[in-house]
Residue frames relative to the residue before (quaternion, step in Angstrom):
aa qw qx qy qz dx dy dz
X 1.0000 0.0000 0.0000 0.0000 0.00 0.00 0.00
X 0.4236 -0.5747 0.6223 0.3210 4.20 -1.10 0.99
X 0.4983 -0.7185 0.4849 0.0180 3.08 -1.06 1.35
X 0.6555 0.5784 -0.1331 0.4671 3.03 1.81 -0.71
X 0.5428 0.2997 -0.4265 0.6585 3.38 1.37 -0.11
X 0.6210 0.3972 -0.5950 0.3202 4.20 0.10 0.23
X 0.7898 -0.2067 0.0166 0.5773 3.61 0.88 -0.24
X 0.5950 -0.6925 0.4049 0.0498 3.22 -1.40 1.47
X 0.2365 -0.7103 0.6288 0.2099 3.24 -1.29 0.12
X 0.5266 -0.6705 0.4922 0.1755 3.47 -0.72 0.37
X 0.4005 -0.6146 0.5323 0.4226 4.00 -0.46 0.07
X 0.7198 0.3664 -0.3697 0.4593 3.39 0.21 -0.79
X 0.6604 0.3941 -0.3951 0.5025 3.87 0.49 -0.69
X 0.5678 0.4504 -0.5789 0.3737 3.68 0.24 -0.32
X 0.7024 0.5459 -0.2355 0.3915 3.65 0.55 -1.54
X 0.7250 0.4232 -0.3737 0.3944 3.40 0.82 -0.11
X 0.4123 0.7671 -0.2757 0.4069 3.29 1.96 -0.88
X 0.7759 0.4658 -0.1196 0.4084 3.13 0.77 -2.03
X 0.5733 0.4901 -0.3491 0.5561 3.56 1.45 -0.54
X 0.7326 0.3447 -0.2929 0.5086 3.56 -0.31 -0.98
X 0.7119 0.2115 -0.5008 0.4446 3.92 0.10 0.22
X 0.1645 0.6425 -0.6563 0.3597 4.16 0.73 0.61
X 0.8269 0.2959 -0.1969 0.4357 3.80 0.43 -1.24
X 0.5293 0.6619 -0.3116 0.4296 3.78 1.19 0.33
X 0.5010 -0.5956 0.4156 0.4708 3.26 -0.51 1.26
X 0.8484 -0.1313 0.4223 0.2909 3.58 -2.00 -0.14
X 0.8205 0.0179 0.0626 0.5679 4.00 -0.96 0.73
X 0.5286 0.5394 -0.5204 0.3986 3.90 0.60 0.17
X 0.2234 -0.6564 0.7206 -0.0030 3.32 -1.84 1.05
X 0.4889 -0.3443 0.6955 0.3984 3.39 -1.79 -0.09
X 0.0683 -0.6626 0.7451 0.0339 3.15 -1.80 0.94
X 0.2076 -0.8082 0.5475 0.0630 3.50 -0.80 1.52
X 0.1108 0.6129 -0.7644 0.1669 4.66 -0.31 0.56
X 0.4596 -0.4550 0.7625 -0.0185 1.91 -2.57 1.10
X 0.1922 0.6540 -0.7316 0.0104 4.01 -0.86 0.75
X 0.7580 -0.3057 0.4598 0.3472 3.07 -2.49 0.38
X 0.8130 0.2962 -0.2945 0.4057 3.35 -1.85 0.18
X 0.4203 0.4869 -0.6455 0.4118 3.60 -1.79 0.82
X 0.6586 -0.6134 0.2754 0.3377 3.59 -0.96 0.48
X 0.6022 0.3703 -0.2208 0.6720 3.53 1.55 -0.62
X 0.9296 -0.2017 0.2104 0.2255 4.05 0.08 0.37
X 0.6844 0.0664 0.3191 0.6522 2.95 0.24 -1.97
X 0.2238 0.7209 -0.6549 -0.0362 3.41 -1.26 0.36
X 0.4066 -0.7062 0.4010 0.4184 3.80 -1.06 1.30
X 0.3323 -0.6196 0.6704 0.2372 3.12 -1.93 -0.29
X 0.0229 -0.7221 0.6909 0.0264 3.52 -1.71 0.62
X 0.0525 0.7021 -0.6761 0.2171 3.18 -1.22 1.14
X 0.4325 -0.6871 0.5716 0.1188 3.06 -1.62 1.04
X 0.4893 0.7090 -0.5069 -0.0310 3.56 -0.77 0.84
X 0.3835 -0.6400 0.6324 0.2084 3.24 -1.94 0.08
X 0.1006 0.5181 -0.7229 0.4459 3.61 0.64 1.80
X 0.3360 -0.6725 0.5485 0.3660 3.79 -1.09 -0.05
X 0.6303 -0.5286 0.4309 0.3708 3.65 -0.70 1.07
X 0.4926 -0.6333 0.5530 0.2246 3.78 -1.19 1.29
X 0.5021 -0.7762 0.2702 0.2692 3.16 -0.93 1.05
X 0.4455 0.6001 -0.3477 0.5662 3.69 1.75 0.67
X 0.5695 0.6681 -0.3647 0.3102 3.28 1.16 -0.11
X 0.4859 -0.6151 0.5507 0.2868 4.07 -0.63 0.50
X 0.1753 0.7988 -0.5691 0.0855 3.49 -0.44 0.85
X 0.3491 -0.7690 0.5346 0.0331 3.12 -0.89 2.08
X 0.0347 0.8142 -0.5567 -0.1610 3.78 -0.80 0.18
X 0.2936 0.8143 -0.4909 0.0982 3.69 -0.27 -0.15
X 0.8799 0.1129 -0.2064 0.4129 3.53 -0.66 1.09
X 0.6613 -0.2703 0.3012 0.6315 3.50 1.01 -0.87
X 0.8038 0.4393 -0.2009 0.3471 3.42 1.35 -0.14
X 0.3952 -0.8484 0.3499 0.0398 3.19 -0.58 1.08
X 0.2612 0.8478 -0.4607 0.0261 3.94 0.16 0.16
X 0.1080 -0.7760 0.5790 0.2255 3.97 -1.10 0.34
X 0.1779 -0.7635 0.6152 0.0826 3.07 -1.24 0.35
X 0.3202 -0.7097 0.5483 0.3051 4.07 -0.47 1.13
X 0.8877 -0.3157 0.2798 0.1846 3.06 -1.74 0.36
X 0.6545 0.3528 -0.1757 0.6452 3.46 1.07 -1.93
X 0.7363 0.5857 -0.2659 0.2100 3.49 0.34 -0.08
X 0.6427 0.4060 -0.1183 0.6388 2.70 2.12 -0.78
X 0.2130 0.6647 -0.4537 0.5540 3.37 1.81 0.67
X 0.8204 0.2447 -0.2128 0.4710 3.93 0.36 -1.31
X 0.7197 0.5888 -0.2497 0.2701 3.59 1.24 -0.29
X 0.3826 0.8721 -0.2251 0.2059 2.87 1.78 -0.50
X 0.8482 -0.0196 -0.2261 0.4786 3.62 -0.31 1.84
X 0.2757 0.7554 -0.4037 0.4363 3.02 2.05 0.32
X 0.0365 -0.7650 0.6414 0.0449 3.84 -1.35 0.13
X 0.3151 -0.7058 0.5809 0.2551 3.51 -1.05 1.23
X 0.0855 -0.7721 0.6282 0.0441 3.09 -1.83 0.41
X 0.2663 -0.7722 0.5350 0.2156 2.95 -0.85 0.37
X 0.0831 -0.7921 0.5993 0.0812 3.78 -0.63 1.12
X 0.0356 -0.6114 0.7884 0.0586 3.97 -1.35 0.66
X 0.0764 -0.7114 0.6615 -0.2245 2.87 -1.46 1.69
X 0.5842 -0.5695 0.3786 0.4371 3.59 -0.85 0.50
X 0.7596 0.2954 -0.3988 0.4203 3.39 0.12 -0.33
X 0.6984 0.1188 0.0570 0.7034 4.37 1.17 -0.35
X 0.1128 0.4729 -0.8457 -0.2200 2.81 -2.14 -0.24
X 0.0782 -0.7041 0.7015 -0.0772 2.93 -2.08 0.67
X 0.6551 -0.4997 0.4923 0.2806 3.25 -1.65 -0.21
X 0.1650 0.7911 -0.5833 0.0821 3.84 -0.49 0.97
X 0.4953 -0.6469 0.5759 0.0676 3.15 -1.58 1.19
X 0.1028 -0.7301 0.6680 0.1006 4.00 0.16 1.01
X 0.1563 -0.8109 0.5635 0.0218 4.12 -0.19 0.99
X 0.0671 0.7532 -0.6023 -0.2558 3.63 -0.37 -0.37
X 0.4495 0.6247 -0.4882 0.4115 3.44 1.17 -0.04
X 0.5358 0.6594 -0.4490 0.2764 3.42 0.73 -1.25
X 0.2859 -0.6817 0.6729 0.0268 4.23 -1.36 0.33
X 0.7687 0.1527 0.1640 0.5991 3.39 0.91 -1.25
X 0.0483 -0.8774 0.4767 0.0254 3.29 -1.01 0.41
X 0.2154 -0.6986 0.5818 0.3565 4.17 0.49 -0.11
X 0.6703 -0.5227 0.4659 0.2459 3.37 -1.84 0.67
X 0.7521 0.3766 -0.3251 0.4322 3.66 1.17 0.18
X 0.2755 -0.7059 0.4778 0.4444 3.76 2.00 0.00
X 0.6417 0.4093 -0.6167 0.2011 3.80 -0.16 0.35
X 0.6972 0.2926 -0.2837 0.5898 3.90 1.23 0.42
X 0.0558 -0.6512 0.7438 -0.1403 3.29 -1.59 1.57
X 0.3473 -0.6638 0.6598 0.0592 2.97 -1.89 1.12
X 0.0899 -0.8459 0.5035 0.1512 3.73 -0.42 0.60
């Protein structure tokens, strides 16, 4: 199954992906998971690495950018799509979820 229709990258989040891993050793990606705890449940995670992605892992490419997601994780992500928003007051990393029920007042915890 194309990983990419279970969850999406964004143009702008690819492009930012592909920049920020310029400074990342060799074969490294953004790694996106879902763990317990945050105020609303679930909250996502993001990390840079250059372990090579397990071979159950979901692995998005698109533009220069590269990201995996495990299995139990793409259980909560499913048709969701990162993005990356820059706004006057920040820019950051957001998770558009439709799984999501519940959200916290910063979007980095969601209750399904």
């Amino acid at each position: 199954m194309d990983s990419s229709s279970i969850f999406a990258l964004s143009d702008s989040a690819a492009a930012r992906i592909a920049y920020l891993l310029r400074d990342e050793p060799p074969g490294s990606y953004l790694r996106v998971s879902v763990d317990g705890g945050g105020c609303s449940g679930f909250q996502y995670r993001f990390a840079f690495d250059a372990v090579p992605a397990a071979g159950e892992d979901a692995v998005i490419e698109r533009a220069g950018a590269k990201v995996a997601v495990d299995q139990v994780s793409l259980g909560f992500l499913k048709d969701g799509m990162l993005d990356y928003v820059e706004e006057l007051g920040g820019s950051f990393f957001e998770i558009k979820n439709p799984n999501a029920t519940a959200s916290c007042g910063c979007g980095n915890s969601f209750a399904v």
